[in-house]
C-alpha positions in Angstrom: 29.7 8.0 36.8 26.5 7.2 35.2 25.7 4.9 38.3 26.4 8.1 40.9 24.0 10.8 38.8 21.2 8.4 38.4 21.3 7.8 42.1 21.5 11.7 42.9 18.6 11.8 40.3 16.6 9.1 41.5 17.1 10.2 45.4 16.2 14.3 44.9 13.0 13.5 43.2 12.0 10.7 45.9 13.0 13.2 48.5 10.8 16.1 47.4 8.0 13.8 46.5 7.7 12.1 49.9 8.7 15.4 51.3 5.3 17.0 49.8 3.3 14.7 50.5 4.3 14.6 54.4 4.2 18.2 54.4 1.1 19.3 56.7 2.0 22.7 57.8 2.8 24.6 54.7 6.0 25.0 54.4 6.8 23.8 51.0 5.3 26.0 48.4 2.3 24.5 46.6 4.3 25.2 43.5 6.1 21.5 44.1 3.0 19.5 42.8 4.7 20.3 39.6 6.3 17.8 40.2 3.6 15.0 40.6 3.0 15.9 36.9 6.2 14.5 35.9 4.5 10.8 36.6 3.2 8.6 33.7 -0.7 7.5 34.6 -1.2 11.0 36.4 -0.1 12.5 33.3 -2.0 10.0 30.7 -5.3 10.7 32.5 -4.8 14.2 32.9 -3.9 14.8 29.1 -0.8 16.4 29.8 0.2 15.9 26.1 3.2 17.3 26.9 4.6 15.5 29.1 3.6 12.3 27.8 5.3 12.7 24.6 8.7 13.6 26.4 8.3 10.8 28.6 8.0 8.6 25.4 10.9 10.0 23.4 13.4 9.9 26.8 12.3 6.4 26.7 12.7 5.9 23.0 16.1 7.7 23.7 17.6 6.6 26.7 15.4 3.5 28.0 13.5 3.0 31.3 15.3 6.4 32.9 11.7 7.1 34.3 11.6 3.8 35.9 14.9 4.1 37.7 15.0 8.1 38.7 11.2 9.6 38.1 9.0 6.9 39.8 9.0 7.2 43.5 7.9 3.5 43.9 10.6 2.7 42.0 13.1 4.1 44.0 11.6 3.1 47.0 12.2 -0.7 46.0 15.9 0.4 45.3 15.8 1.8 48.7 15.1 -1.7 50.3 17.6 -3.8 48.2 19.9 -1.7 49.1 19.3 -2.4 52.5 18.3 -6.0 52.0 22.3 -6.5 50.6 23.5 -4.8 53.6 22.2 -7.2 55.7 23.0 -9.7 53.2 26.2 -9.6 51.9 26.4 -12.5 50.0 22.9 -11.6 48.4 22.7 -12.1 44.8 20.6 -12.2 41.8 20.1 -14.4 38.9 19.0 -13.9 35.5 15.1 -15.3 35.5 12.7 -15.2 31.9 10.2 -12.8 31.0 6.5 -13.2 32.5 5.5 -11.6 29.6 1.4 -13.7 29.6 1.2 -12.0 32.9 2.8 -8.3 32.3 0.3 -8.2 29.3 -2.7 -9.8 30.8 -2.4 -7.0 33.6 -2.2 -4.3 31.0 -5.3 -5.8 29.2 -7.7 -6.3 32.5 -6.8 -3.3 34.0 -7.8 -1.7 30.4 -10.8 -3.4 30.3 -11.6 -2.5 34.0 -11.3 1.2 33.2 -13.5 1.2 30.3 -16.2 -0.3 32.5 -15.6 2.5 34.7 -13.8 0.2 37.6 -11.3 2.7 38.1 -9.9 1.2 41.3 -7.8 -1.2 39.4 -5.8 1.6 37.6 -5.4 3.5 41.2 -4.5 0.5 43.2 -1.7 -0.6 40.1 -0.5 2.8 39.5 3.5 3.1 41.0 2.6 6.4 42.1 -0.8 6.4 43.5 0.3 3.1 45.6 3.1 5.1 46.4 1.4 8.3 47.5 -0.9 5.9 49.4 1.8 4.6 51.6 3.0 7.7 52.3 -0.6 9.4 53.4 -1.7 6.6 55.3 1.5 4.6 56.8 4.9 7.0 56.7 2.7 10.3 57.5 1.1 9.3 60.7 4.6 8.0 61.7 6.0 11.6 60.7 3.0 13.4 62.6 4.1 11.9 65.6 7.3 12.3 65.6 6.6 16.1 65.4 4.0 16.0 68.4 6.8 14.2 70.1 9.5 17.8 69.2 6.7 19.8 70.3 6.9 17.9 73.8 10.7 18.1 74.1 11.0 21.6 72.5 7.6 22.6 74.6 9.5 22.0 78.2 12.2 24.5 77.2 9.7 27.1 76.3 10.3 26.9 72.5 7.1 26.1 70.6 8.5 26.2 67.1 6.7 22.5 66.7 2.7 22.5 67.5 1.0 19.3 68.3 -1.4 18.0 65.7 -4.4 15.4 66.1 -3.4 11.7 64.3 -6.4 9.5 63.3 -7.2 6.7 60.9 -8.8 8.3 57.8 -9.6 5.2 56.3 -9.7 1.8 57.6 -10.3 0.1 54.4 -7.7 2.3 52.6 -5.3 1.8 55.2 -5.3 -1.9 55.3 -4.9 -1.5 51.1 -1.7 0.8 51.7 -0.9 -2.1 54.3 -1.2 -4.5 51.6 0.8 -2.6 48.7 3.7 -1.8 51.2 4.3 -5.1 52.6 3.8 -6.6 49.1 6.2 -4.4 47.3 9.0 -4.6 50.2 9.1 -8.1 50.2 9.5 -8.6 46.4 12.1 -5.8 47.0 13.9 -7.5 49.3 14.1 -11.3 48.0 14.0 -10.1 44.3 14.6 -6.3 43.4 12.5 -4.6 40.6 10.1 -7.6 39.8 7.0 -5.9 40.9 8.5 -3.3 38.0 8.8 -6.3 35.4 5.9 -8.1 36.2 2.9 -6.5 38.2 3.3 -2.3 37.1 1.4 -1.5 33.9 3.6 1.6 33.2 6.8 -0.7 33.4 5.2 -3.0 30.8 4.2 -0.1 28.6 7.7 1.8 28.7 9.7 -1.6 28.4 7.6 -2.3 25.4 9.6 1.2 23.8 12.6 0.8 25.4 13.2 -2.4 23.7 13.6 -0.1 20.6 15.7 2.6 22.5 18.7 4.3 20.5 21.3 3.9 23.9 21.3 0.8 25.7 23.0 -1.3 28.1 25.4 -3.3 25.9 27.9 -5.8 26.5 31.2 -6.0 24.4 31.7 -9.8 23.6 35.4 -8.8 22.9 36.3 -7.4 26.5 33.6 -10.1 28.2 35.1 -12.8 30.3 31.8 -14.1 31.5 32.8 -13.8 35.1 28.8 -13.6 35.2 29.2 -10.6 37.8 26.7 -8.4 36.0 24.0 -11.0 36.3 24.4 -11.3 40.0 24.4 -7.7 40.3 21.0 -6.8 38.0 18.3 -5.9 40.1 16.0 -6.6 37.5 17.1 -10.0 36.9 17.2 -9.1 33.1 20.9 -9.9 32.4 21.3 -13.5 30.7 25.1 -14.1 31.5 25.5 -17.4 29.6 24.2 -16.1 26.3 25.7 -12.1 27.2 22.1 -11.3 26.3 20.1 -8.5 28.1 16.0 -8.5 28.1 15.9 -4.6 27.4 11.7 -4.5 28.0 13.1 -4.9 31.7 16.0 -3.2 32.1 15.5 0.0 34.0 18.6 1.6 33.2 19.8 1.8 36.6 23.6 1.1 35.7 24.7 -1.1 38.7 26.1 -3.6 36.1 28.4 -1.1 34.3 29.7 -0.4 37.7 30.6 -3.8 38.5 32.0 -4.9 35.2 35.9 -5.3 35.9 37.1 -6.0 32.2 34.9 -2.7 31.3 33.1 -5.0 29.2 29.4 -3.5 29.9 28.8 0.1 28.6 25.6 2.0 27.9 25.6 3.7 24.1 24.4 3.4 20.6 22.9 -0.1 20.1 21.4 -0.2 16.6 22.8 -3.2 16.1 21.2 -5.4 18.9 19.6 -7.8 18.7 17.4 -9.5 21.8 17.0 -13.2 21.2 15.4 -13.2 24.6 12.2 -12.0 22.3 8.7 -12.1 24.2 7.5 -15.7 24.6 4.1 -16.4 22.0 1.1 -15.8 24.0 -1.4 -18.3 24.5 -4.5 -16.9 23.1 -6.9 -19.1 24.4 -5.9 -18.5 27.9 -5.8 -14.8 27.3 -9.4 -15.3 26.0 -10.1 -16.8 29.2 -8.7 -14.5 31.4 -10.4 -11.3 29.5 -13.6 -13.0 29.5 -13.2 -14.0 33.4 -12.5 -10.2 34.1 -14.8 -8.9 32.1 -17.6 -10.7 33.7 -16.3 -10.7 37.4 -16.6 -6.3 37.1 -19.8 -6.6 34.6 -21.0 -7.9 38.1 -19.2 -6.7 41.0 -20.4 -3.0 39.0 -23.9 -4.7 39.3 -24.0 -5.1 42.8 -22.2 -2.4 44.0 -25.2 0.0 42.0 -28.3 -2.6 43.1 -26.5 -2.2 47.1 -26.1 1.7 46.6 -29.8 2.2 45.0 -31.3 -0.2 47.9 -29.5 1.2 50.7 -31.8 2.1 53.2 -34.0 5.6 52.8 -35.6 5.4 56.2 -33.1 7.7 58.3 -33.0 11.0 56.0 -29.5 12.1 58.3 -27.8 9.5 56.3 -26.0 10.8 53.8 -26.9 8.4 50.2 -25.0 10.1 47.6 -21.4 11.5 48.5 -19.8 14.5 48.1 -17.1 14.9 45.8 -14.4 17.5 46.2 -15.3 20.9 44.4 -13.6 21.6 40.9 -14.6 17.6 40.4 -17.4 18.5 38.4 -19.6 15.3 38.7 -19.0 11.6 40.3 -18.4 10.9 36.8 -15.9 12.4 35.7 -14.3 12.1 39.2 -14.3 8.2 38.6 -12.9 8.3 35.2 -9.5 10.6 35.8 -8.7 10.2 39.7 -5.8 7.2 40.5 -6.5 7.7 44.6 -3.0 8.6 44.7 -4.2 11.3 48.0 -2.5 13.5 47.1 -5.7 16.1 48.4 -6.0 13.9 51.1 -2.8 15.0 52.6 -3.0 18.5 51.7 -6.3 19.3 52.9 -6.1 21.9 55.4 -9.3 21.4 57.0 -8.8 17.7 57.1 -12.2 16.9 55.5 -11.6 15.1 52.5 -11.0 11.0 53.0 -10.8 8.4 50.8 -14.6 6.4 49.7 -14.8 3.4 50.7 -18.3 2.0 48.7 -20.0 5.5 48.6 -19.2 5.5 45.2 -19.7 1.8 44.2 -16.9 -0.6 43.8 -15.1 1.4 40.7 -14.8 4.2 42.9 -12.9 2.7 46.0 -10.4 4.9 47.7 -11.5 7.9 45.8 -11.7 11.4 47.5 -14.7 12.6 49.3 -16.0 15.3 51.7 -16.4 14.1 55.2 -17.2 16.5 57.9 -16.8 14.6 60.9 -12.9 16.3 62.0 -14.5 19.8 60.1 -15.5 21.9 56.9 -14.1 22.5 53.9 -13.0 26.1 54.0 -15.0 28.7 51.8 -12.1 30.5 50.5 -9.9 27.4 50.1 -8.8 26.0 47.2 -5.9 23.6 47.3 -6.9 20.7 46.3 -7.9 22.0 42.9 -4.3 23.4 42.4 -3.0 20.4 42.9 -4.5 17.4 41.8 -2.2 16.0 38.6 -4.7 14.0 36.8 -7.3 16.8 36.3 -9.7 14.3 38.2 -10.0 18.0 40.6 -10.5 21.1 38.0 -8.6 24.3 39.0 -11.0 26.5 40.7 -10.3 30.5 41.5 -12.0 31.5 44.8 -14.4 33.6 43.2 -15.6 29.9 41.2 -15.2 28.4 44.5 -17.6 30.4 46.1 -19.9 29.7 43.4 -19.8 26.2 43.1 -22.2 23.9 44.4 -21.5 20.3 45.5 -24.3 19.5 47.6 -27.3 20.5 49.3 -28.4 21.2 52.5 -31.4 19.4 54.8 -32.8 19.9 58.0 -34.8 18.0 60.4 -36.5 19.7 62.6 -37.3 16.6 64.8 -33.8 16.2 65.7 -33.4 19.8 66.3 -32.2 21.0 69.9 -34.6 24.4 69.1 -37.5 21.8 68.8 -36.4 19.0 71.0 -35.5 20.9 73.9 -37.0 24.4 73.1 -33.4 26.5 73.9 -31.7 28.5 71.1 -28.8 27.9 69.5 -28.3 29.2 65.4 -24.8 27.7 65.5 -26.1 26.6 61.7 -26.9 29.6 60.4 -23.4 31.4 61.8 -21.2 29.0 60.1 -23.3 29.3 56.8 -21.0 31.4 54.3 -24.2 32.0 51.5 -26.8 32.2 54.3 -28.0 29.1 52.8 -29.2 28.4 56.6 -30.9 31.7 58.1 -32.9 31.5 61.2 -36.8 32.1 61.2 -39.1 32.7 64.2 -40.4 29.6 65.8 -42.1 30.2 69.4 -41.9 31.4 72.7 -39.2 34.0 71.4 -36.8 31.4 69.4 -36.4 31.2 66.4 -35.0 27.6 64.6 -33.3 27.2 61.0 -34.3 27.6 57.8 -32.3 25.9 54.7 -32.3 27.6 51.3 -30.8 24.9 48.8 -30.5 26.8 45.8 -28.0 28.7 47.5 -25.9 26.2 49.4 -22.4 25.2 48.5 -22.0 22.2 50.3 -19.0 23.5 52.7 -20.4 21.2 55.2 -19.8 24.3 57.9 -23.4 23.9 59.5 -23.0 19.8 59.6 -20.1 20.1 61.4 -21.0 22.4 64.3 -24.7 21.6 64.5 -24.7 19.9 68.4 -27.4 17.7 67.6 -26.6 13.8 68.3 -26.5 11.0 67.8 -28.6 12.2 64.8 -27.6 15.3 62.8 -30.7 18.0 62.5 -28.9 19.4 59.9 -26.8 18.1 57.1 -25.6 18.2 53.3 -26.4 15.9 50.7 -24.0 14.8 47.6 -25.2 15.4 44.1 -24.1 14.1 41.4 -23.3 16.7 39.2 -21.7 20.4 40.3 -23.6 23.3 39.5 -23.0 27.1 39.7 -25.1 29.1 41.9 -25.9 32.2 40.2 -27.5 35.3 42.5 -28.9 37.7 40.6 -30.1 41.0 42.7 -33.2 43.5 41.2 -34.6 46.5 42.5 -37.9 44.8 43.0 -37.2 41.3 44.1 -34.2 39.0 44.6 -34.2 36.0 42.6 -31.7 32.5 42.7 -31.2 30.2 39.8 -28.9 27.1 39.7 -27.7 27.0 36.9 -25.3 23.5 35.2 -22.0 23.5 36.2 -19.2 25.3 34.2 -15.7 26.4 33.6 
């Protein structure tokens, strides 16, 4: 019974997760990112006391439950051993010891990593962000086109409930990273169950280090045992010593396969004070933890090095190119950007206008994967704010549209030599139409034109004139990342009109 509501569990949160972050046209209500909150890192990051605390004492209480039913990467790798038995019926597993050197050495470089501000190891480590990943860059496409394909079928019978939508790469470098993580995770699925969980996943680590203290656990009744061993071969987490009727509960995620298979109903989950686990955590060589911190430290000390020397001498002759990116609005400043978001892409996907894509180095190396504006497929919409609802880690403020409107995340330039006005004297003030704040107005030039005129203190950095100016290959007209948001504040007189920028706020 326990096995059957887990499952059910387990399967309705994956569903609605995946389901969300497929979603393109709207249909679910936004009100489902709710549920993104419910996941550990997101929630650690975004100081979500709250729900850290209850994450803790179900843990405390009931053991790994969030491994086995909450985490959608979890259930994804229960997904594919179920599938890998299928085709396998004789597949089973064996009881193998605790990697506990490397379960703790990941916990302590990818500590050490954030503190230096590489935040790319927490993101590309995080169960959910990996997972969110995959789905954005990998399952979605897939999904896209099978709609497009509907709206083909449906189209020829004069139904157009399905529209067709446009499916492009948003990221190479992200994509071959989502690549990577699925093809990694499925095959340690496949050949060994949850041992990404137990050995590579820093929240596995850090909940199996409570739920070796948990008040219910997995036990098994030495009285009823016959050491038939089936339980062993059945735990997905390899955590299940039958010879010794031992279980490893730092590993054990609680997913109840082995009470299921127990014939002598020897294996039962409840009060356990009395446990003890002799399969205690092996001593940890301290010199080659010394070595492997000190190794870390030094390889981001100076990967962080050259990604800032690369990004201060990149090259200032060709003022189109943008130098310093532009982070999503509500994310206040690169800074704190880098020190909350996981990448999990969660905007990425739900971006209406489709301009926000994953960094590759515009940020330096610590900043890989993270969200920025990119106006190549649009602009982001003046009056839009969903990816400030949305984002779980708090890496993306919640913005009202009034703040929105206010809120300045970059600043426009023009060059007037690349100009069609000036380079082949016709008029055109597409610019200045698509300009919300009138940052961009157009001022008289010659021969009756007139050509633009940019008013930084005043632009928002919606990207609107970038993307419809027609000049190429080189942009006349473009916006420029800052580092830090800032309010635009314009203040009306009787006498004169004056503009102040004043420091961002909430």
């Amino acid at each position: 019974m326990l096995r059957k509501i887990r499952i059910v569990v387990s399967l309705s949160i994956f569903v609605l997760t995946t389901i969300y972050f497929l979603d393109f046209s709207g249909i679910i209500p936004h009100q489902l990112h709710a549920i993104t909150h419910l996941q550990f890192i997101p929630a650690l990051l975004g100081l979500h006391t709250g729900v850290i605390i209850a994450l803790i004492l179900i843990t405390f209480v009931f053991g790994r439950v969030y491994c086995s039913s909450v985490c959608p990467l979890g259930v994804y790798q229960d997904i594919i051993t179920w599938f890998s038995k299928k085709i396998r019926k004789t597949k089973r597993f064996k009881f193998s010891p605790a990697l506990n050197i490397l379960r703790w050495s990941v916990i302590v470089v990818t500590l050490i990593a954030f503190l230096f501000g590489f935040t790319f190891l927490l993101g590309l480590l995080d169960p959910y962000s990996a997972f969110g990943r995959m789905t954005v860059h990998i399952f979605k496409p897939a999904y896209l086109a099978g709609n497009n394909l509907l709206e083909t079928i449906f189209t020829q019978f004069n139904n157009h409930t399905f529209y067709k939508v446009s499916i492009y790469i948003l990221s190479v470098s992200t994509l071959i990273i989502a690549l990577i993580t699925l093809l990694s995770v499925s095959t340690l699925a496949w050949v060994n169950g949850r041992i990404y969980c137990n050995t590579i996943c820093p929240v596995g680590t850090v909940l199996g280090f409570v739920s070796r203290v948990s008040i219910l656990k997995i036990r098994i009744d030495n009285d009823l045992c016959n050491s038939c061993g089936t339980c062993g071969r059945k735990c997905k987490a390899s955590c299940i010593d039958t010879k010794s009727r031992q279980i490893d509960y730092s590993r054990c995620i609680n997913c109840f396969d082995c009470i299921e298979v127990c014939s002598q109903d020897a294996v039962k989950f409840r009060y356990a004070k009395s446990i003890t686990n002799t399969n205690t955590p092996k001593v940890v060589n301290e010199s080659k933890r010394r070595f492997m911190i000190a190794l870390g430290v030094t390889t981001l000390a100076a990967g962080k090095a050259l990604a800032d020397k690369t990004l201060l001498n990149s090259s200032l002759k060709n003022k189109a190119i943008r130098e310093t990116p532009i982070s999503p609005p509500g994310s206040k400043s690169h800074e704190h950007l880098l020190g909350k978001c996981t990448s999990c892409h969660l905007c990425v996907s739900k971006c209406p206008s489709g301009v926000i894509k994953p960094a590759f180095a515009e940020y330096g190396l610590g900043g890989i994967m993270q969200p920025m504006l990119n106006f190549d497929k649009g602009f982001c919409n003046y009056d839009c704010t969903i990816c400030s609802e949305i984002c779980p880690t708090g890496a993306i403020q919640p913005l009202t549209i009034e703040q929105k409107h206010i809120t300045q995340t970059g600043e426009v330039h023009f060059i007037k030599e690349n100009c069609i006005v000036y380079t082949d004297e016709t008029f055109c003030g597409a610019c200045s139409e698509h300009c919300p704040t009138q940052a961009v107005s157009m001022v008289p030039y010659k021969n009756g034109l007139t050509i633009p005129y940019t008013e930084t203190s005043i632009c928002v950095g919606c990207g609107g004139c970038e993307y419809v100016g027609p000049s190429k290959p080189c942009k006349a007209i473009f916006v420029e990342g800052i580092l830090s948001h800032k309010n635009i504040v314009i203040t009306h007189d009787k006498k004169d009109e004056s503009i102040k920028v004043d420091d961002f706020g909430f």
